[in-house]
FIVEX-962028 format. One line per field, with one value per residue: residue in one letter; chain; residue number from 1; x, y, z of N, C-alpha, C, O, CB in turn. Coordinates in steps of 0.02 Angstrom, whole numbers. Each point is the difference from the previous one (the first is absolute). Glycine has a CB too. Layout:
code = (A,...)
unit = (A,...)
pos = (NUM,...)
n_xx = (X,...)
n_yy = (Y,...)
n_zz = (Z,...)
ca_xx = (X,...)
ca_yy = (Y,...)
ca_zz = (Z,...)
c_xx = (X,...)
c_yy = (Y,...)
c_zz = (Z,...)
o_xx = (X,...)
o_yy = (Y,...)
o_zz = (Z,...)
cb_xx = (X,...)
cb_yy = (Y,...)
cb_zz = (Z,...)
This chain:
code = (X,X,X,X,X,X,X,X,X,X,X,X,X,X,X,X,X,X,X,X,X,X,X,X,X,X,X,X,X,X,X,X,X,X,X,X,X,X,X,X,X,X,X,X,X,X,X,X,X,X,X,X,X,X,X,X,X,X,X,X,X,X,X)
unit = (A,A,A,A,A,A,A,A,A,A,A,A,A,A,A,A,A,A,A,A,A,A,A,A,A,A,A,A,A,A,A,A,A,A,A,A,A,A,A,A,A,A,A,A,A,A,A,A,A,A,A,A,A,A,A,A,A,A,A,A,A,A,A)
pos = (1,2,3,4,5,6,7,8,9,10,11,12,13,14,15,16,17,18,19,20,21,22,23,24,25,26,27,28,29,30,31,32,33,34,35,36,37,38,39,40,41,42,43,44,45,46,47,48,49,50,51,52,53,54,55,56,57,58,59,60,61,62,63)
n_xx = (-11,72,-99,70,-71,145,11,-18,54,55,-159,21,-98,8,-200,20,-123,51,10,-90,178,67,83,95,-38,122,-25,72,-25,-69,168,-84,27,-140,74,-85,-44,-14,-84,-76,-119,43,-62,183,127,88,73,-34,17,123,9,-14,44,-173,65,-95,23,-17,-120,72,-206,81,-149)
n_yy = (968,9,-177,18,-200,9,-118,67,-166,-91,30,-93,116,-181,-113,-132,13,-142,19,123,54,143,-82,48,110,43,146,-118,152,-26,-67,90,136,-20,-132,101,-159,65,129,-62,159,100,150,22,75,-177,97,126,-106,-37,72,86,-109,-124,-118,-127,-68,-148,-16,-180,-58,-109,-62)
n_zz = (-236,140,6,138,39,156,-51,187,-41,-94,61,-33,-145,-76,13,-75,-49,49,129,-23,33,-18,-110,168,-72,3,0,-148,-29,-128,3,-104,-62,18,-183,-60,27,169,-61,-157,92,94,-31,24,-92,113,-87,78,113,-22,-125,165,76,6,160,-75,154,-70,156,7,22,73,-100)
ca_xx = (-39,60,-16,57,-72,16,-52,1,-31,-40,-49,-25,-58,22,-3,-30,-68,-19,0,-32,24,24,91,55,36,77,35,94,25,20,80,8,-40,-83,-1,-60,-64,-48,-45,-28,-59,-13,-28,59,33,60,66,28,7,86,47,21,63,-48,-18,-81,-12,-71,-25,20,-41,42,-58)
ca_yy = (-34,-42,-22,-24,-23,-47,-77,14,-63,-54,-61,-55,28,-35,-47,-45,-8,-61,1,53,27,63,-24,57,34,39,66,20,31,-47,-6,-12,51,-29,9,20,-42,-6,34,8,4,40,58,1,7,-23,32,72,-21,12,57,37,-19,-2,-51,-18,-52,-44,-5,-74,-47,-66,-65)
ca_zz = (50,38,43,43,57,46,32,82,-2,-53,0,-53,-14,-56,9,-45,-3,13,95,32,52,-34,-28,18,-48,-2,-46,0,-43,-68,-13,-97,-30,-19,-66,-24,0,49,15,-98,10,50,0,37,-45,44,-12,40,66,17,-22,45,74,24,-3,10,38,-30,51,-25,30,-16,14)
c_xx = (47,-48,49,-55,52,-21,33,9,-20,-46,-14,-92,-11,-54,-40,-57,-33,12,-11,36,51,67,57,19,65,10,77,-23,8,74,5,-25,-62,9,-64,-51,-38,-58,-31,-77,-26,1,62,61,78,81,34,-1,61,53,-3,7,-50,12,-73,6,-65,-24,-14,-76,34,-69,31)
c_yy = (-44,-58,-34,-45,-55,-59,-20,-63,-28,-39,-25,10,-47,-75,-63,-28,-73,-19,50,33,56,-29,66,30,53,55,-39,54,-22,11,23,40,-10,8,8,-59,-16,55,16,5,45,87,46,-16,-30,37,77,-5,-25,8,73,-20,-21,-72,-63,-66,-65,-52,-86,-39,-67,-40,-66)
c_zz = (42,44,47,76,31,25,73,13,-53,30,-54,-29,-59,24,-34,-9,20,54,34,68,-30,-29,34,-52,16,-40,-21,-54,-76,-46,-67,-55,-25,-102,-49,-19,74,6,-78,44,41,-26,38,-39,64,-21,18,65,29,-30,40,68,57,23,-6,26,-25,69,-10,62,6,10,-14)
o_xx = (48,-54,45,-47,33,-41,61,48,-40,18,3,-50,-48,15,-58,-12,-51,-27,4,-26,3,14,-21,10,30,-17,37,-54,51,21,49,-60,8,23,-50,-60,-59,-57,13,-22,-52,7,-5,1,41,41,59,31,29,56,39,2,20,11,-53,33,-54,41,-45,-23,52,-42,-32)
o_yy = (-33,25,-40,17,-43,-13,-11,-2,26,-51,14,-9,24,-6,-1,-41,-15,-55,-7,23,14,-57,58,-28,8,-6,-30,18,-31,54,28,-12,-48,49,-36,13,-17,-21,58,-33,31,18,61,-52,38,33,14,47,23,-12,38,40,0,-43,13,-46,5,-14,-16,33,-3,9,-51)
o_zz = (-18,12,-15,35,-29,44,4,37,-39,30,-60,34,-30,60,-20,44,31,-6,60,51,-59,21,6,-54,53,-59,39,-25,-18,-20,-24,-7,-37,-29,-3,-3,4,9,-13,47,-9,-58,1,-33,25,31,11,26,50,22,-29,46,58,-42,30,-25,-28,43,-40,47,-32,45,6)
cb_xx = (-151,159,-135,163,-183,65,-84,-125,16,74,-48,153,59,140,92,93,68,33,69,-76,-25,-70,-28,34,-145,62,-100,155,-11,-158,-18,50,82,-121,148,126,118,151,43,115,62,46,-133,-68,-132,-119,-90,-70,-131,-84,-53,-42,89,-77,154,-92,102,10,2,215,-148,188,-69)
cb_yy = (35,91,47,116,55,93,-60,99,0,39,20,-87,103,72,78,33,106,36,-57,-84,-124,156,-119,-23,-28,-93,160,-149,66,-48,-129,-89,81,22,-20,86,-38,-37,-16,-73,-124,-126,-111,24,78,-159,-96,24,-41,-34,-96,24,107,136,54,112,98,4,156,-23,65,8,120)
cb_zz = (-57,5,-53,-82,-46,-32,-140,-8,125,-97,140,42,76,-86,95,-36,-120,-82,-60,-104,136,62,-161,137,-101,75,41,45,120,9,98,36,17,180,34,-35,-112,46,138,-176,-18,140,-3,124,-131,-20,-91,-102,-69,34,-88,-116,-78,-22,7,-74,118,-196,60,-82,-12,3,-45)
């Protein structure tokens, strides 16, 4: 299975509830290898993700 998806634009789709407005956000690249206690539980197997060369981006907010 492959998924391949062009992100065109970052909007701001993210927003803080307690002021009810939107927050900025951001794509990077993520620097650090993901450890199995972050994803425990999930349904998604990260470690084959970049044990094949796969890059994964993570989608940051700032408040």
């Amino acid at each position: 299975m492959e998924v391949d998806i062009l992100i065109d634009k970052n909007t701001d789709c993210l927003a803080d509830t307690r002021i009810r407005e939107e927050v900025e956000t951001e794509f990077r690249m993520r620097e650090t290898p993901i450890r199995l206690k972050d994803y425990k539980g999930w349904k998604f197997n990260w470690s084959f993700t970049e044990k094949n060369g796969y890059d994964i981006y993570i989608y940051m907010s700032y408040f």
